[in-house]
C-alpha positions in Angstrom: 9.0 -42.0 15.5 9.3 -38.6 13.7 6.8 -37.1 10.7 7.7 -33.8 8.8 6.7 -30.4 10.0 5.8 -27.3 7.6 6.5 -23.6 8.4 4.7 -21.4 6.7 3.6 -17.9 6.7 1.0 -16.2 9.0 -1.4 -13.1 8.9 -0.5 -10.5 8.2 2.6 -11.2 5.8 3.8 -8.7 4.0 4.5 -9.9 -0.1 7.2 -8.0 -1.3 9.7 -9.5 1.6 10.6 -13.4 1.6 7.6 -15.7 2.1 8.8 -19.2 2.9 7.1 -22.5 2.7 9.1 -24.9 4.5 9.0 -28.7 4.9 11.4 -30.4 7.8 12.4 -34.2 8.7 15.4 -34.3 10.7 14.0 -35.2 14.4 16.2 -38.4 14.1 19.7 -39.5 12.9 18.2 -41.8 9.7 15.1 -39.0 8.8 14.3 -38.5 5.4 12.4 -36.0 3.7 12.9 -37.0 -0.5 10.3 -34.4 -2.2 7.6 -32.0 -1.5 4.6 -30.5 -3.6 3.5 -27.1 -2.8 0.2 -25.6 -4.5 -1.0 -22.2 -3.9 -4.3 -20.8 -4.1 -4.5 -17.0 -3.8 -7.6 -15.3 -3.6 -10.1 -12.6 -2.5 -12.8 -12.9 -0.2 -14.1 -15.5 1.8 -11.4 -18.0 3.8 -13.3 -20.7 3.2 -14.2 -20.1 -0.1 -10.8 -21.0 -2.2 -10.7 -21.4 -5.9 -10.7 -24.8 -7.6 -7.4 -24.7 -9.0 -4.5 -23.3 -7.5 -2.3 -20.2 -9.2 0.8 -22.1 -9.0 2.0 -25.8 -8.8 5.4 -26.1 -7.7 7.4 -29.3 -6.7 11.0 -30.4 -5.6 12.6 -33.7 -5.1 15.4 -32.8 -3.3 16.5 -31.6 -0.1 19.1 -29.8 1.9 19.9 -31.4 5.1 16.4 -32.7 4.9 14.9 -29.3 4.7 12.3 -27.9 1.2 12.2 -24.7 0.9 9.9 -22.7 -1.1 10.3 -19.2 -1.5 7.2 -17.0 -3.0 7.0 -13.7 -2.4 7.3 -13.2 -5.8 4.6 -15.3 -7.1 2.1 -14.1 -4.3 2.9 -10.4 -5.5 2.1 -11.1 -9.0 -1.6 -11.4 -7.9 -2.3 -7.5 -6.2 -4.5 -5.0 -7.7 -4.5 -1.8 -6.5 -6.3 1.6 -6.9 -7.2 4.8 -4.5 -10.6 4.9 -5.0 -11.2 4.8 -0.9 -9.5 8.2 -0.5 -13.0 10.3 -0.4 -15.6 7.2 1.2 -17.6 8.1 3.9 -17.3 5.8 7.0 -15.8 2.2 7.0 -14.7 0.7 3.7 -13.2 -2.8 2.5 -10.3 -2.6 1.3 -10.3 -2.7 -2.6 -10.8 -6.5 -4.3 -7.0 -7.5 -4.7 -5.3 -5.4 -2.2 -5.2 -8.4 0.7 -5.3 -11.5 -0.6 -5.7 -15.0 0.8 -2.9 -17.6 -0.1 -3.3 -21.0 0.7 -0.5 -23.5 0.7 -1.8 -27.1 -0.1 0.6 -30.2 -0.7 2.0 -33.7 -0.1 5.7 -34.9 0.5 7.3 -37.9 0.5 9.5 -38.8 3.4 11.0 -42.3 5.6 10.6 -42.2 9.2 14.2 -42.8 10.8 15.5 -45.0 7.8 11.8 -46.7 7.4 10.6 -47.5 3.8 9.4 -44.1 2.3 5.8 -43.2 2.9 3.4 -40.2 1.2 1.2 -37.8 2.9 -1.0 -34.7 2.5 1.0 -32.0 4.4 -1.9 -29.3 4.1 -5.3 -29.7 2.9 -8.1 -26.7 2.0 -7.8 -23.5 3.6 -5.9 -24.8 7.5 -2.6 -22.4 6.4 -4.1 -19.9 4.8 -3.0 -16.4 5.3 -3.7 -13.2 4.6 -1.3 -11.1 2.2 -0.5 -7.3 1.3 1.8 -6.3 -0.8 4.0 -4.5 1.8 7.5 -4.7 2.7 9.6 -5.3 5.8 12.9 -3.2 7.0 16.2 -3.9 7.5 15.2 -4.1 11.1 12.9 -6.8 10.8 14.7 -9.2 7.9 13.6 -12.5 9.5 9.8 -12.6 7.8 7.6 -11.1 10.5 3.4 -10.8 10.6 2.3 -7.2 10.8 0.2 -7.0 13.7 -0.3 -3.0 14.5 -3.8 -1.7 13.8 -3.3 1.4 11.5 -1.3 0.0 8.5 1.0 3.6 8.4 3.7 4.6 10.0 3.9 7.0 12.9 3.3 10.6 12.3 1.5 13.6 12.8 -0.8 14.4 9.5 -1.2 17.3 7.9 -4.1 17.6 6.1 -5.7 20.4 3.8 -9.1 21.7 5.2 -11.5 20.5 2.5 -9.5 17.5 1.4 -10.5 13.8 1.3 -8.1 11.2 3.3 -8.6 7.5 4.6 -6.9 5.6 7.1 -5.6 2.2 6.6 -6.8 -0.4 9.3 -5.6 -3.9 10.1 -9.3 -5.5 11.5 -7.8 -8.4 12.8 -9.5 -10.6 15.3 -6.4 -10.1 17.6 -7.2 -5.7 17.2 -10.8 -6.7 17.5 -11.4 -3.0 16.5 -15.0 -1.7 18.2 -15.0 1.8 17.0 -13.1 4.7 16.5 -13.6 7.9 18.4 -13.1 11.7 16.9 -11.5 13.9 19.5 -11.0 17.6 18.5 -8.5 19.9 20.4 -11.2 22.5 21.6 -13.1 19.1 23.2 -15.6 18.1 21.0 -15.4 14.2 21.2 -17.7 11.4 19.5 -17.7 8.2 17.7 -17.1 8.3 14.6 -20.9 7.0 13.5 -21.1 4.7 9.9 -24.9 4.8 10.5 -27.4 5.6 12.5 -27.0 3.8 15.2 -23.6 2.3 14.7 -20.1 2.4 15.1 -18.9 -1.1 14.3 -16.3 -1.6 11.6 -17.1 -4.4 9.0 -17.7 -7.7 10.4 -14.2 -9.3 10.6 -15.7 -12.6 11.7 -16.7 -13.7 7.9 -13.3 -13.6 7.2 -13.4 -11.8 4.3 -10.2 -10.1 3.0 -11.8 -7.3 2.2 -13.3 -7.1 5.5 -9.7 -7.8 7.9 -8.1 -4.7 5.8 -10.2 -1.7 5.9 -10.6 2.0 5.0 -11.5 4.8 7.8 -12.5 7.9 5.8 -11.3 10.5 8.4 -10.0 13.2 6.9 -11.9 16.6 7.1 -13.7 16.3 3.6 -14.5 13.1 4.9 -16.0 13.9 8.5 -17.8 17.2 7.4 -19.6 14.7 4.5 -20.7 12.1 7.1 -24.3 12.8 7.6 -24.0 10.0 10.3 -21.6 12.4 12.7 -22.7 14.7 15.3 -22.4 18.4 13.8 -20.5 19.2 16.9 -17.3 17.0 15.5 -17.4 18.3 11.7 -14.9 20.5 10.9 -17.6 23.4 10.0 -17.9 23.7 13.5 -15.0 24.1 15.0 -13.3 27.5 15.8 -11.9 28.7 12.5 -13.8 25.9 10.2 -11.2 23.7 12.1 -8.1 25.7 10.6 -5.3 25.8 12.4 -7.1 22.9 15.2 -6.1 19.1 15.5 -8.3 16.2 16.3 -7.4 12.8 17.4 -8.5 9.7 15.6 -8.9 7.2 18.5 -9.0 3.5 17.5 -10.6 1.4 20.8 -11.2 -2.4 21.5 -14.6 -3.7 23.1 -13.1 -2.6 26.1 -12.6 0.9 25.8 -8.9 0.5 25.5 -7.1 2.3 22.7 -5.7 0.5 20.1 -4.1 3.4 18.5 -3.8 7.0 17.9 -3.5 9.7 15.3 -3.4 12.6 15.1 -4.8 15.5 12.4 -3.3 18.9 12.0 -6.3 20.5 10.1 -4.5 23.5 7.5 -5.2 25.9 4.8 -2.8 27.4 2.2 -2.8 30.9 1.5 -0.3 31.5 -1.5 0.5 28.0 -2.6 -1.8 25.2 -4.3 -0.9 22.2 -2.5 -0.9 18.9 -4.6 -2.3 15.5 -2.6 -0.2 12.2 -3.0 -1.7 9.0 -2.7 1.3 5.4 -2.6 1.3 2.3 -1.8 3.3 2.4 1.8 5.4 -0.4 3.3 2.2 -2.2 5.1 1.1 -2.8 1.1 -2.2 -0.5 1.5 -2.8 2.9 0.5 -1.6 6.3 2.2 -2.1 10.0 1.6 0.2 12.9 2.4 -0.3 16.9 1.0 2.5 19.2 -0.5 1.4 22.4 0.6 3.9 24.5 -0.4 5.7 25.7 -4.4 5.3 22.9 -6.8 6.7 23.2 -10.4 5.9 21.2 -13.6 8.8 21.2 -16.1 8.8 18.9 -19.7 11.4 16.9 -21.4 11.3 17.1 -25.0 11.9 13.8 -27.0 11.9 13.7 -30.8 13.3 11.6 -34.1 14.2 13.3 -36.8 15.8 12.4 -40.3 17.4 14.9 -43.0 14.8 15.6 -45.8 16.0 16.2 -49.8 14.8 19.8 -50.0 15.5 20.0 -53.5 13.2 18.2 -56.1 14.6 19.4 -60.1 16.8 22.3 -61.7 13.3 24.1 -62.4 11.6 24.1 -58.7 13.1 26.7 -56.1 13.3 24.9 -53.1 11.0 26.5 -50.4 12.6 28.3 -47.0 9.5 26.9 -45.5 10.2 23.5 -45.4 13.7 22.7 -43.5 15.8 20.0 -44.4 16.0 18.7 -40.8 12.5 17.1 -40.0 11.1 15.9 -36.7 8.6 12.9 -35.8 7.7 11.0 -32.7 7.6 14.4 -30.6 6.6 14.3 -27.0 7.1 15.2 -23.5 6.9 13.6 -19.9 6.0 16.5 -17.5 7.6 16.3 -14.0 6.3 17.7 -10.8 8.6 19.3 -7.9 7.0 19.4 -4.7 7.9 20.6 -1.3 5.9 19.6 1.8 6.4 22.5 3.5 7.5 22.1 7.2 7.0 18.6 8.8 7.9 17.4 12.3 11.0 14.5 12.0 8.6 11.3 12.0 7.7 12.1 8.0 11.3 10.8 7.5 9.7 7.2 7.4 6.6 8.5 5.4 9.0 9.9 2.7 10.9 6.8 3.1 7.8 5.4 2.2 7.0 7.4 -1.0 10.7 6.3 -2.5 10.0 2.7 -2.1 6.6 2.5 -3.5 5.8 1.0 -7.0 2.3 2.8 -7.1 2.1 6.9 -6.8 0.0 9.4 -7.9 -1.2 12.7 -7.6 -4.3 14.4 -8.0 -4.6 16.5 -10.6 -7.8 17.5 -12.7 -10.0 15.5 -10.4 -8.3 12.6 -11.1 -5.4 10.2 -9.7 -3.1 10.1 -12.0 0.2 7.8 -11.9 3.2 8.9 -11.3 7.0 7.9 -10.7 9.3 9.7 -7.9 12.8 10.5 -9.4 14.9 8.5 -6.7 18.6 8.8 -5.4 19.8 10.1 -2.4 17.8 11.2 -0.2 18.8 13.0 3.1 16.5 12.6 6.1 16.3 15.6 7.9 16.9 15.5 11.5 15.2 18.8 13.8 18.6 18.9 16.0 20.7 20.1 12.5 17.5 21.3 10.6 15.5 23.6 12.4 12.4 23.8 10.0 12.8 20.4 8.4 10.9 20.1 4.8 11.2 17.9 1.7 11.5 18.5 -2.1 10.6 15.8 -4.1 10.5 14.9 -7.9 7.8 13.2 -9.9 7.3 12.1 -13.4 4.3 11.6 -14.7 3.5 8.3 -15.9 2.4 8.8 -19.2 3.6 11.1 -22.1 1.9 14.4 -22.6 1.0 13.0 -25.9 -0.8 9.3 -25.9 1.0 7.1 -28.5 0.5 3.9 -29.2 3.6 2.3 -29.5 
């Protein structure tokens, strides 16, 4: 006796890569498996807590080999909302409402059990496949659709950070992390937890199961410690040597039992000559990330116009006027772009860059505001320290509006 199985996705999937739902019936010679009915539910919040009526209702009633396969990555994607607004909190902070969603696959199938008369049956009912959702992306390393496990949602590297800037750090608070606290280590030996009140160092309570709670923000960059009023003053930039110019301190991510989940590191920075330009993108774990240009940026426009050929003569009697030409413009505007250097990085910003290229959301802050942008892509070399000494990256933005709002 054989019934049908169902593969689908687990937490932490990433939504811009494949996301199969799969029905199988082929244990036996005569197994049949004739249709399937996949709904999805995708949601914020609570697990438990889905909405009454699914997003999508899909159905087939065929199959290959006895195999259904539903692929959804791009319906699961459709549903994402994000914004940088967790760049300057203080302490732990959810995630923002749409950036990890629940999706819950719910059906039935039709099948016949080794050449038996075909039978119906609920293949998944409420919330029991349910998984949580960015919208990340996987390499070419990892094409088979793999859960993100890892417990800071960036990749590996160094950061270099402007002393006085604002910066979070994307955490995955997964049961399996079980995340305890995170301690703030600076180079000359000042060490602490990094404090959310007055007595605590807990992240959010992952056991609610709230998306907003299992993807969270840790506001540790330098604007962010020294505003903390919940730190030790011995761990805030202000106090160390220099105002912390030119120092590094180590954000320390530990489990209940004191073992470290994770590292990474600061390299705190100032910017003599230069105004450096912060960049905030979606990265390839489907959360936000942060990285500063410190070094020459330049803002150039491209012109756009229409234009028609004007009668500049109206009778015999009327002298035409120099002032007015025949060739008249309409419709002018311009979309500024930004050229930014980083100024020099170690090797492991290659990913980070990587990164900024792939992403569908960028922006920069400018005028005390984030402010969309789009990175001018093509080839891009990444720079290796064995043939470039002092590696560095120039990179190309255009704004995403028009310097002039029009409606059309």
């Amino acid at each position: 006796m054989s019934t049908p199985t169902a593969s689908t996705p687990s937490s932490l999937s990433m939504g811009r890569s494949p996301l199969f739902v799969t029905g199988k019936n082929n244990a036996l010679a005569a197994d049949q498996l004739d249709s399937m009915t996949l709904q999805l539910k995708i949601y914020n919040g609570l697990k438990a807590s889905p909405p009454a009526t699914a997003n999508y209702s899909l159905s087939k009633n065929y199959s290959i080999n006895e195999v259904i396969n539903f692929e959804v990555s791009d319906l699961v994607r459709s549903e994402f909302y994000h914004d940088f607004s967790v760049w300057n909190d203080i302490g732990y902070t959810q995630s923002p409402q749409g950036e990890a969603l629940w999706v819950s696959p719910i059906g039935d199938w039709v099948y016949s059990n080794n050449g038996a008369a075909p039978e119906s049956a609920v293949w998944s009912t409420g919330t029991s496949l349910a998984f949580l959702a960015t919208d990340g992306w996987a390499t070419r390393d990892n094409i088979a659709p793999v859960a993100v496990s890892q417990p800071v949602l960036a990749t590996s590297r160094n950061r270099q950070v402007l002393v006085g800037n604002y910066e979070s750090l994307a955490i995955n608070n997964s049961s399996t992390n079980a995340l305890a606290k995170i301690i703030i280590s600076w180079q000359s030996g000042d060490s602490d937890d990094f404090y959310v009140s007055a007595v605590s160092a807990a992240p959010p309570d992952r056991t609610t199961n709230n998306s907003q709670n299992l993807v969270i923000y840790a506001g540790v960059g330098p604007a962010n410690l020294e505003n903390n009023p919940y730190l030790p003053t011995e761990i805030k930039p202000s106090e160390q040597p220099n105002g912390g110019i030119g120092q590094y301190y180590d954000v320390i991510l530990k489990n209940a039992g004191n073992t470290t989940l994770a590292t990474v590191r600061y390299y705190v920075q100032c910017e003599a000559k230069y105004t450096p330009v912060q960049l905030a993108f979606i990265n390839r774990f489907g959360v936000a990330d942060f990285i500063t240009f410190f070094k020459r940026s330049d803002e150039s426009g491209t012109f756009t116009q229409d234009s028609y050929q004007k009668s500049i003569y109206n009778d015999g009697f009327t002298t035409p006027s120099l002032e007015v030409g025949k060739y008249q413009s309409y419709n002018v505007n311009s979309r500024n772009t930004l050229t930014l250097n980083t100024g020099f990085v170690d090797q492991d910003y290659d990913e980070t860059i990587e990164d900024i290229l792939m992403s569908e959301y960028v922006a920069v802050y400018t005028n005390s505001n984030w402010v969309s942008v789009v990175p001018q892509r093509g080839t891009m070399e990444y720079q290796k320290s064995v043939n470039t000494k002092l590696i560095n990256y120039t990179m190309s933005f255009d704004f995403g509006f028009d310097e002039r709002s029009l409606v059309r």
